[in-house]
C-alpha positions as CSV (number, residue, x, y, z in Angstrom):
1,X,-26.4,19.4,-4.0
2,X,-27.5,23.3,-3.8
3,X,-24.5,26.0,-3.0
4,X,-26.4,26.8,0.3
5,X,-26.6,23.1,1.2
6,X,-23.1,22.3,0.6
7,X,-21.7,25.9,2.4
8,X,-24.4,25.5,5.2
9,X,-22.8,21.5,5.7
10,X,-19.2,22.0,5.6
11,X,-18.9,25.8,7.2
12,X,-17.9,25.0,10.5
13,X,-14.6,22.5,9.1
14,X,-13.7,25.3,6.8
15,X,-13.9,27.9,10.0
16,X,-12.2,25.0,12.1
17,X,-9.7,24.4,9.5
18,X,-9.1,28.7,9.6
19,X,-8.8,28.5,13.3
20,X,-6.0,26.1,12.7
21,X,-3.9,27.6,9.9
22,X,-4.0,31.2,12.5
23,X,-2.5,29.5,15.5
24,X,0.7,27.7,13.4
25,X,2.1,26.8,17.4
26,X,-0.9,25.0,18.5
27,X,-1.2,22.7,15.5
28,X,-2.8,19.9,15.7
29,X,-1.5,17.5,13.3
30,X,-4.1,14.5,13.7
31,X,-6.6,16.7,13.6
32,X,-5.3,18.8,10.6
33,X,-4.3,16.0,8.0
34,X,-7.7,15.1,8.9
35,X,-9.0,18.4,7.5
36,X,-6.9,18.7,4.8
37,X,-7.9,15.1,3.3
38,X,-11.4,16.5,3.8
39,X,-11.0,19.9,2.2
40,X,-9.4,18.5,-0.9
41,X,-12.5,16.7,-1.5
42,X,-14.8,19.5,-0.9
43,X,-12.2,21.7,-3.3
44,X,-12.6,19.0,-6.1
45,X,-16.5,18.8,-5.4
46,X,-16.8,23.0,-5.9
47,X,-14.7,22.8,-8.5
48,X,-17.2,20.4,-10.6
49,X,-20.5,21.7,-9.4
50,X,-19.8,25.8,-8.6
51,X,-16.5,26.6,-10.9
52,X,-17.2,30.3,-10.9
53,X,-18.5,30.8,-7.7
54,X,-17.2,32.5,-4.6
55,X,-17.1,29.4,-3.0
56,X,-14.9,27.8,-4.9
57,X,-11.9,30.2,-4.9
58,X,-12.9,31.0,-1.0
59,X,-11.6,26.7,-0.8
60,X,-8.6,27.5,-3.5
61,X,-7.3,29.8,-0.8
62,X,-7.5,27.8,1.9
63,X,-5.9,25.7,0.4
64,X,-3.2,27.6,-0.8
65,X,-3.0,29.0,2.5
66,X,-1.9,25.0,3.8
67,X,0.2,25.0,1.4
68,X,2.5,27.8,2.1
69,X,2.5,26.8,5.7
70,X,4.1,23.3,5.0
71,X,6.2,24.7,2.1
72,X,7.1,27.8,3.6
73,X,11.1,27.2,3.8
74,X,13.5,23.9,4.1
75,X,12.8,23.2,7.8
76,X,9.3,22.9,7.0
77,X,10.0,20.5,4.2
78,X,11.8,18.2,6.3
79,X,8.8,18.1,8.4
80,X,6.2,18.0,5.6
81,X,8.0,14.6,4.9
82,X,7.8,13.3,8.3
83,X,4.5,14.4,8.7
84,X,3.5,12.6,5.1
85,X,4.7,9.0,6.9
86,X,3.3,9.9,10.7
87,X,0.1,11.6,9.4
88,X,-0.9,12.2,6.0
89,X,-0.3,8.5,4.8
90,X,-2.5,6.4,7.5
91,X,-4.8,9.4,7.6
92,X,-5.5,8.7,3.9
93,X,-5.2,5.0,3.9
94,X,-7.9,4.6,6.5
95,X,-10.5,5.5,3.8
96,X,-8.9,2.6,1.3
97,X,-9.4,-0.1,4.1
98,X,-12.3,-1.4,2.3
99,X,-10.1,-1.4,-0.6
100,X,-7.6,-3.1,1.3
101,X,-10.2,-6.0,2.7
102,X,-11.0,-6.7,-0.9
103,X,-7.7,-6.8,-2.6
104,X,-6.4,-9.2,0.6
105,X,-9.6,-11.5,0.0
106,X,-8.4,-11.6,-3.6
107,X,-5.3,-12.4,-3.1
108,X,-5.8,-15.6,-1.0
109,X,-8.4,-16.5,-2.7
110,X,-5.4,-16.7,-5.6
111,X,-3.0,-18.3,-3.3
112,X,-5.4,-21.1,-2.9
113,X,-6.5,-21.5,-6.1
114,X,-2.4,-21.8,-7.0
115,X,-2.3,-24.7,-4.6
116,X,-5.2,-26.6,-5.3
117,X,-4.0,-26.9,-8.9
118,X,-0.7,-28.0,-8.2
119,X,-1.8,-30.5,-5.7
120,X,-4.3,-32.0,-9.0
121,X,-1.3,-31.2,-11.3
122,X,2.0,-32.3,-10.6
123,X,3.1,-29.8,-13.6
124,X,1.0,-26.6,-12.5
125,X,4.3,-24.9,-10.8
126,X,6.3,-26.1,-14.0
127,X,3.2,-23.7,-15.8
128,X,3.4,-21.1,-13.4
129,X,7.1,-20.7,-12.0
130,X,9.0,-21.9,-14.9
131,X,11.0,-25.1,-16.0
132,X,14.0,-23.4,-15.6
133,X,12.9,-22.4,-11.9
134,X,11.6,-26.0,-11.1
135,X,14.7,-28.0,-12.2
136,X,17.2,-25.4,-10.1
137,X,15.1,-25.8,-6.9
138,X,15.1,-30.0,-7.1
139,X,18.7,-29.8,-8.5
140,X,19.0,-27.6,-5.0
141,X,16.9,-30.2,-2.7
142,X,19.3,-32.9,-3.7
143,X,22.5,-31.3,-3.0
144,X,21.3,-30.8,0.4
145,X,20.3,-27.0,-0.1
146,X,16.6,-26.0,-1.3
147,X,16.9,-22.2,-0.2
148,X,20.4,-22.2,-2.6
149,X,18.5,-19.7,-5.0
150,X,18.8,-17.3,-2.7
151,X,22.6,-17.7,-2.2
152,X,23.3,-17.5,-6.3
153,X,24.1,-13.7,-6.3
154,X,26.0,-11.3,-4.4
155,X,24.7,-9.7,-1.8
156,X,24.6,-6.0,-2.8
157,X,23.6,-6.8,-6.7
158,X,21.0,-8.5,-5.3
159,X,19.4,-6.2,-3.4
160,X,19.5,-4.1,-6.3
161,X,17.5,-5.8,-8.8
162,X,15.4,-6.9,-6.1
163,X,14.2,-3.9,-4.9
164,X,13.9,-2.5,-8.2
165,X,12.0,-5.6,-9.7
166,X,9.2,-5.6,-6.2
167,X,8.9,-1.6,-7.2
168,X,8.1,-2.1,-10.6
169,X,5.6,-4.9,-9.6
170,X,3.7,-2.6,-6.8
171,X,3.5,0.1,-9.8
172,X,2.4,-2.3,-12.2
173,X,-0.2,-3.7,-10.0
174,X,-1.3,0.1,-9.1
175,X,-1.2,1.4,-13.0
176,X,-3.4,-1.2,-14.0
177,X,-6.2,-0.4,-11.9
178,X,-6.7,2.4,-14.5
179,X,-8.5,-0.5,-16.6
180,X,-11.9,-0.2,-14.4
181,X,-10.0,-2.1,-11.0
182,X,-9.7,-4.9,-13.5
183,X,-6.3,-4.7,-14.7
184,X,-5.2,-4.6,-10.7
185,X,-7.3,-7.8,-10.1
186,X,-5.7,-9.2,-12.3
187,X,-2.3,-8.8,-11.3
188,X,-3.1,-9.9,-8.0
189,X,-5.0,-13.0,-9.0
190,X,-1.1,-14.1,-10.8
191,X,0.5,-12.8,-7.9
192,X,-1.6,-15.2,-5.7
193,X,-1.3,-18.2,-8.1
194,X,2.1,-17.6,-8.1
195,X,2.7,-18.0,-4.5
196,X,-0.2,-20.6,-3.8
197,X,2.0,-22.7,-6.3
198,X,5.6,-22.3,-4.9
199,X,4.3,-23.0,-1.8
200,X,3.1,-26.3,-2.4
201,X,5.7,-27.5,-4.5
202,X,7.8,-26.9,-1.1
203,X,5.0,-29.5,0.9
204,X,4.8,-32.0,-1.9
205,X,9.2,-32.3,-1.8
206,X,8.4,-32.2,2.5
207,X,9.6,-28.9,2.7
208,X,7.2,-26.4,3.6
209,X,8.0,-25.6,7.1
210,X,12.1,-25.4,5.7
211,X,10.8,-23.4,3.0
212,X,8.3,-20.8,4.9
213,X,10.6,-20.0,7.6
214,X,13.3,-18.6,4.8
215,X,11.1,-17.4,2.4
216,X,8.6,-15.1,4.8
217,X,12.0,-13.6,5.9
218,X,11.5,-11.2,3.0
219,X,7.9,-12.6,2.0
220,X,6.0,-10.8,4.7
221,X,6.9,-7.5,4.0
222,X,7.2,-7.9,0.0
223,X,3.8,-10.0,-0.1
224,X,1.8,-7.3,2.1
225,X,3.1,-4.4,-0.3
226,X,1.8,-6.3,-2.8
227,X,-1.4,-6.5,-1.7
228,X,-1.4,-3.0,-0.8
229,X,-0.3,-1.9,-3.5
230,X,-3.5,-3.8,-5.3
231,X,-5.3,-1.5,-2.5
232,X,-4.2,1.3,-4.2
233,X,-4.7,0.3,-7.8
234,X,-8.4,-0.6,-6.6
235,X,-8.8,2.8,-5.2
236,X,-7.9,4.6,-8.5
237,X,-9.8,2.0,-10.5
238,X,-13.2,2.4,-8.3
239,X,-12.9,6.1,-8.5
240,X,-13.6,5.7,-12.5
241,X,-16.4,3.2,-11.8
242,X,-17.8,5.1,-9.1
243,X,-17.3,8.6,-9.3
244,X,-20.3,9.5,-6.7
245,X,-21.1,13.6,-6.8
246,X,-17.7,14.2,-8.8
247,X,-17.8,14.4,-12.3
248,X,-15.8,10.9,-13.9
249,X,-12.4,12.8,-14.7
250,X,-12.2,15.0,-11.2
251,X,-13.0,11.5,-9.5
252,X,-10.4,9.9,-11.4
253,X,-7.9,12.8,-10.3
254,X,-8.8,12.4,-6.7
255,X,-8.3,8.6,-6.9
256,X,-5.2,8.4,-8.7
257,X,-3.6,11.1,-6.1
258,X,-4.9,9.1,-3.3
259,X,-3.5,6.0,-5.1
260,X,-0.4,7.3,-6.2
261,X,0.3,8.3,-2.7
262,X,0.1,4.9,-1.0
263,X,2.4,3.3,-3.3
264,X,4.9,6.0,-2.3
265,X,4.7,4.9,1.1
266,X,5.0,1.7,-0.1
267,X,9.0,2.3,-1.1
268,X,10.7,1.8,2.7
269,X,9.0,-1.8,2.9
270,X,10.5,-2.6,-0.3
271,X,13.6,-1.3,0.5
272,X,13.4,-3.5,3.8
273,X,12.3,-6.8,2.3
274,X,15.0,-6.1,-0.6
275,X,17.5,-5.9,1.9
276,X,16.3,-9.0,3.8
277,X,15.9,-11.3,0.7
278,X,19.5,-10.5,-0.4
279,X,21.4,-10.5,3.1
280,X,19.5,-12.3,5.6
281,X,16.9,-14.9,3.6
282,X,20.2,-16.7,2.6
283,X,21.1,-17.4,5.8
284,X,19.5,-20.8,6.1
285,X,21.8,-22.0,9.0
286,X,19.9,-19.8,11.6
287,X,17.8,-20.8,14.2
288,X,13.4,-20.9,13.8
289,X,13.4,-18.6,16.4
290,X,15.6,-15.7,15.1
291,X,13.8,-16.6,11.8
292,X,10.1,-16.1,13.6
293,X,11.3,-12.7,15.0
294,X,11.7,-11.0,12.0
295,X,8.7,-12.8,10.5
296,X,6.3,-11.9,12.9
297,X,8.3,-8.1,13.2
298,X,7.6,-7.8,10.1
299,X,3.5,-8.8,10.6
300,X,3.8,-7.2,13.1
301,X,4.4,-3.6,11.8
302,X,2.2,-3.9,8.3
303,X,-0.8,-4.8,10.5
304,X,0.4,-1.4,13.4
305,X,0.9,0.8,10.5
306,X,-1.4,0.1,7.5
307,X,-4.3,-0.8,10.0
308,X,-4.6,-0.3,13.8
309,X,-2.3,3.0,13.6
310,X,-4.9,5.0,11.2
311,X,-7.8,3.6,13.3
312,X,-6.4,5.0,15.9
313,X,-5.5,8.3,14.6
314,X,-8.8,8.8,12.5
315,X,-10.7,8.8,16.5
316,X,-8.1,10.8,18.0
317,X,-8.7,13.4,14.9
318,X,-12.7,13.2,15.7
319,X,-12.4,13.6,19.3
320,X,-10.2,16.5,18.7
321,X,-12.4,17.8,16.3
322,X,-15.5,17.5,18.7
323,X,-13.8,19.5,21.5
């Protein structure tokens, strides 16, 4: 794209985006996380196509212009990390919902695939979950208590290694995607085996109602950060196959920001599910209702948050911008 084009395009965001930064009372901050995702973009674009022009460092000060007004003392960090969670984040993720779609779409296509081969194979979750794992849970059905893996550790060491282990998964699952998407498909195609597998071992001992009301305790919230963290490994990875108008490497920089970013937000849920799996998945003695609270709580918020919540933000930011 010519210099004229691209100024001639994006002057009146740039001027909006001024108008914004001189009136710090009257922020809007829908309508400026907005922007700010946008002017990144046209920053990296200048920076590959016009790197000595007066465009270019006109963008660099805008920018740092944003950035002393959300660093500009401690106050204003506090509230540049509320306003990462209530703004920034679903602002960003609603341009990785495609990514999203396809890493969900993956994922069950796993799941399935993980119970149609153990219900040909008898010995597919002994492949996939371990003989070690397999003999515990039947030595567990007999003595009257198939959840009793989850009451084998204290509490609070539990939720430890828990956490930490789910963590090191989502980032595993969002480094590989550095290996063209590939590496994150893969994760998640385990991942989904994994599951599809346990699961159906639980319906071929009669237990997979028992077993889904106890395990989605925790499951819904770890499962979905999964997933979303495959989001985020597929936005870095498509960035390298598809660069677009950026040059391979300042894509791959904007992707693995972007990326980086959602698996940040992705902490809290972990912390959550750890803390379910290790105080509250154990209790097996409570009710199906109590259990399908926090189970469908749980749904409940992933779908508000990482979904509906920067839908609705993204047209509150373009009606804003259009008045």
């Amino acid at each position: 794209m010519r210099e004229a084009v691209f100024i001639k395009k994006n002057t009146p965001r740039w001027r909006q985006f001024e108008e914004l930064l001189a009136s710090p009372n009257q922020h809007n901050p829908d309508l400026l996380a907005g922007l700010f995702v946008q002017l990144t973009d046209d920053l990296s674009y200048a920076r590959t196509h016009y790197p000595d022009s007066q465009t270019t460092s006109y963008l660099n000060l805008l920018a740092a212009k944003v950035h002393q007004s959300i660093y500009r003392n401690r106050k204003e960090d506090r509230g540049r990390f509320v306003h990462f969670w209530r703004y920034e984040l679903p602002m960003l993720f609603h341009s990785a919902h495609r990514q999203l779609l396809y890493s969900a779409i993956l994922f069950g296509l796993a799941v399935l695939i993980g119970a149609v081969s153990t219900a040909h194979d008898e010995r597919f979750p002994r492949l996939i979950l371990g003989d070690g794992y397999v003999n515990m849970t039947l030595e567990n059905i007999r003595n009257g208590d198939p959840m009793g893996v989850y009451k084998s550790e204290g509490q609070f060491d539990m939720f430890g290694a828990i956490t930490f282990n789910n963590v090191m998964v989502a980032l595993r699952t969002f480094a590989f995607g550095i290996l063209f998407s590939f590496g994150t498909g893969a994760m998640l195609v385990y991942n989904g085996i994994m599951l599809g597998a346990f699961q159906y071992f639980f319906h071929t001992q009669g237990l997979l109602v028992t077993s889904a009301l106890s395990i989605w305790i925790h499951g819904t919230l770890e499962i979905s950060a999964i997933i979303i963290a495959g989001c985020a490994g597929l936005v870095m990875g498509n960035s390298l196959l598809f660069p677009g108008t950026f040059s391979r490497v300042e894509s791959f920089k904007h992707g693995a920001i972007k990326g980086l970013k959602i698996v940040i937000g992705l902490v809290p849920v972990f912390i959550v599910a750890g803390f379910l799996e290790s105080y509250v998945t154990r209790l097996t003695g409570w009710p199906a209702w109590a259990k399908l609270l926090i189970i469908g709580a749980s749904a409940a918020f992933i779908v508000w948050y990482f979904i509906i919540y920067p839908i609705l933000l993204n047209r509150h930011a373009d009606r804003s911008g259009q008045n």
